[in-house]
C-alpha positions in Angstrom: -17.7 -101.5 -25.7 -19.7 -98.9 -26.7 -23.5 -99.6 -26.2 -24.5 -96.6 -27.9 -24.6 -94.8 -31.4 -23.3 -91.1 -30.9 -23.4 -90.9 -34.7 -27.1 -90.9 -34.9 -27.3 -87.8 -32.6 -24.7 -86.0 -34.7 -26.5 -86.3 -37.8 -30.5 -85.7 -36.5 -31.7 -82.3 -37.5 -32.1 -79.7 -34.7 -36.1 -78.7 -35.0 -37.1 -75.3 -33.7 -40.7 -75.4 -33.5 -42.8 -74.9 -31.0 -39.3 -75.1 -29.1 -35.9 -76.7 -29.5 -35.6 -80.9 -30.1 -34.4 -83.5 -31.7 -35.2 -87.1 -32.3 -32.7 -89.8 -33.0 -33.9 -93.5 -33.4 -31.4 -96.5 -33.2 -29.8 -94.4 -30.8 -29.4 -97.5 -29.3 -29.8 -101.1 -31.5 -32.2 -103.9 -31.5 -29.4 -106.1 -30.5 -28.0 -104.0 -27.6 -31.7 -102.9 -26.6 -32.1 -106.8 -25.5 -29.7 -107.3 -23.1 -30.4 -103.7 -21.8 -34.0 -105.3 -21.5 -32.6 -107.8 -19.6 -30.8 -106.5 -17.1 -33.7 -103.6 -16.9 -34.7 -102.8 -13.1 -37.5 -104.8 -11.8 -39.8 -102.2 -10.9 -43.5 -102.8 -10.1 -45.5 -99.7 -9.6 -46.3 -97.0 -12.2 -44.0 -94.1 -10.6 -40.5 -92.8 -11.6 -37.4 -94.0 -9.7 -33.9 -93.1 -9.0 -31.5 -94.4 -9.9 -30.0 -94.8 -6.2 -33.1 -96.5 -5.9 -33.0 -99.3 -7.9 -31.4 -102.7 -8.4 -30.2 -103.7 -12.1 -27.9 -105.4 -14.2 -24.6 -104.6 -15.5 -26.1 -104.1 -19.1 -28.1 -101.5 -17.9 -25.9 -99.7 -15.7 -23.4 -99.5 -18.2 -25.4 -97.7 -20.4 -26.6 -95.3 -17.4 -22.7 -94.7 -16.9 -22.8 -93.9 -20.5 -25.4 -91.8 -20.7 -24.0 -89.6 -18.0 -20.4 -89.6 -19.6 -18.9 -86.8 -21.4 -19.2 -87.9 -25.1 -22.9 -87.8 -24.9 -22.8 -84.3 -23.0 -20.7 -82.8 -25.7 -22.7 -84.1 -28.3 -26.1 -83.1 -27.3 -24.3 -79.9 -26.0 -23.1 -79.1 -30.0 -26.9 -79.4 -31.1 -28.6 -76.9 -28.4 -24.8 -74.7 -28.7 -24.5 -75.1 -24.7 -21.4 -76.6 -22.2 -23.2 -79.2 -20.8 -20.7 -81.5 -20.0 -19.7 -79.1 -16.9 -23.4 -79.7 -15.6 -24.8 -82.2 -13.4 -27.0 -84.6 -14.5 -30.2 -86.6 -12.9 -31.5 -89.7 -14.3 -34.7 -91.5 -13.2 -36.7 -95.0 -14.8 -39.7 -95.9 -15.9 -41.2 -99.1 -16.6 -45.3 -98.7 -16.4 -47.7 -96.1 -17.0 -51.2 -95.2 -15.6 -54.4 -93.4 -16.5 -53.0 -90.1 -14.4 -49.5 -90.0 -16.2 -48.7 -88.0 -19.6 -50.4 -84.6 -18.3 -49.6 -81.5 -20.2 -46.0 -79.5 -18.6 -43.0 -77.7 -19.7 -40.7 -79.6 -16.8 -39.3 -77.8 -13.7 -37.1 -74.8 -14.5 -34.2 -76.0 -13.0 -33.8 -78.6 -16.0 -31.8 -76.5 -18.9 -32.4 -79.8 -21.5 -34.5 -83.1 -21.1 -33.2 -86.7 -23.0 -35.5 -89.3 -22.8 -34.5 -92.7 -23.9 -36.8 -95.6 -24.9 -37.0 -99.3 -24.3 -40.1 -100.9 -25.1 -39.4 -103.5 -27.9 -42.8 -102.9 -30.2 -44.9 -100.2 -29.9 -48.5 -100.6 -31.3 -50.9 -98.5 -29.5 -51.7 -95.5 -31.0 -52.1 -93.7 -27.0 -49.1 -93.4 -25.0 -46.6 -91.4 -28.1 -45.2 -88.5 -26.4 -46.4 -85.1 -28.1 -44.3 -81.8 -28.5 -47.0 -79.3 -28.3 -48.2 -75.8 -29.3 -50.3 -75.2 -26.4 -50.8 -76.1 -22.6 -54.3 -76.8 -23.4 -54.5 -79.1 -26.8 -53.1 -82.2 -26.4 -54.2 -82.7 -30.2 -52.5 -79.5 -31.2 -48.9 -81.2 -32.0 -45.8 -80.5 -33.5 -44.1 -84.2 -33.6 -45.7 -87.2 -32.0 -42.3 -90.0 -31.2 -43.5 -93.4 -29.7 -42.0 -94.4 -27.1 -40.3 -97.1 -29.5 -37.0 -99.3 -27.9 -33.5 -97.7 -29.3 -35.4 -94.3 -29.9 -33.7 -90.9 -28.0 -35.7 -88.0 -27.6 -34.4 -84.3 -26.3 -35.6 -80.6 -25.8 -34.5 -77.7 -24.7 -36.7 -76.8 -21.2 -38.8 -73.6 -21.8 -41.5 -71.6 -20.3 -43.6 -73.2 -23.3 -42.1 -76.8 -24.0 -45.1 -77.9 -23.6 -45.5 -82.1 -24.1 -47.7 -84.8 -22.8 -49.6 -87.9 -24.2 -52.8 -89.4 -24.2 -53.7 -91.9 -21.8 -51.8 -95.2 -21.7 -52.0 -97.7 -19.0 -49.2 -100.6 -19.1 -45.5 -101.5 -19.6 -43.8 -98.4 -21.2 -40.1 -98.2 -20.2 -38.5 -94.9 -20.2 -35.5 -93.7 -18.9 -35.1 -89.7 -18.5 -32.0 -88.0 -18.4 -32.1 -84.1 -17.5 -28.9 -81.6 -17.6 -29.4 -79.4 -14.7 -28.4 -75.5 -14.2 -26.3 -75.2 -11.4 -28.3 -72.3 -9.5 -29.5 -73.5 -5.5 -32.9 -74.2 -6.4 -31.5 -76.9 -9.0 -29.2 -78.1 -6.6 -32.0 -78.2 -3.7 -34.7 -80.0 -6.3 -31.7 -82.4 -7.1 -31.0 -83.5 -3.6 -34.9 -83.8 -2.9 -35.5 -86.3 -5.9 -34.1 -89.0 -3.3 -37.2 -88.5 -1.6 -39.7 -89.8 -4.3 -41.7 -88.3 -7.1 -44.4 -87.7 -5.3 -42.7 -85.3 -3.0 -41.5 -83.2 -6.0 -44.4 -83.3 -7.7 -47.0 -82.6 -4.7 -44.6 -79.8 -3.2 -42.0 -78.4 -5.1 -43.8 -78.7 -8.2 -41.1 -80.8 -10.1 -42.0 -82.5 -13.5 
């Protein structure tokens, strides 16, 4: 059973400014979004991790499965007019945020189009809502501000100017990110390397 609403993708408008995105709450329902909760990974430190790395419920891997299956690829794919169920994909999890995290970037260039998915139940701090920005250097210069809201899905098109950060949130913020990868060496290479941690693709190849 489906743990997913494609339909909400199909129907959210494609928004072109500062750079291609869309925005579909209930992409996944209060209902489902609970025993996704459950089954979420038990992680403890404020860092992104691997799947490969992580130990999780059937619920939740379900949905991972889902994510990376080809319905979802040749939806998304219709909005941005790419192929992207012939790419490979790379998923990593969230669950807490820190004072250093939501830092201004575009993402690495080997990522053709970014999904994140929410899981966070409530949402009521006004710090922490991801912004789709003008500027590397104006975090309050914004084009859409999307909290990082339980059900919600979020997804861009990777340029040399998709810039987006937040302001500074510390505490439990679950996020799962989804990227579609080009299939070049250097995307293959940085794809590989992610089993070494975040901080090695941050620190030396750069990776976002």
């Amino acid at each position: 059973m489906s743990q997913i609403n494609l339909e909400v993708l199909r129907v959210a408008p494609l928004q072109a400014d500062p750079f291609d995105f869309f925005i579909a709450p209930g992409f996944i329902s209060r209902e489902t979004l609970a025993h996704i909760n459950n089954d979420y990974p038990a992680i403890d430190t404020a860092a992104n991790h691997t799947l490969e790395d992580l130990a999780y419920g059937p619920t939740f891997g379900s949905l991972m499965d889902e994510l990376q299956g080809p319905e979802v690829a040749t939806v998304i794919g219709e909005k941005f007019s790419l192929d992207l169920a012939t790419l490979p994909t790379t998923i990593t999890v969230r669950k807490f945020c820190e004072r250093t995290d939501g830092n201004i970037h575009t993402d690495h260039r080997s990522k053709i189009i970014t999904v994140l998915i929410y899981f966070n139940e409530e949402w009521n701090h006004a710090d922490g809502q991801l912004r789709l920005l003008y500027a590397k250097d104006n975090i309050d210069n914004f084009a859409a501000e999307i909290p990082p809201l339980g059900g919600t899905l979020l997804a861009f098109r990777r340029t040399d100017h998709s810039w987006h950060g937040h302001t500074q949130f510390v505490g439990e913020r679950r996020m799962v990110q989804m990227n579609y990868l080009d299939q070049s060496r250097l995307a293959v290479a940085a794809q590989r390397l992610s089993r070494f941690g975040t901080h090695f693709m941050k620190n030396v190849l750069g990776v976002r």
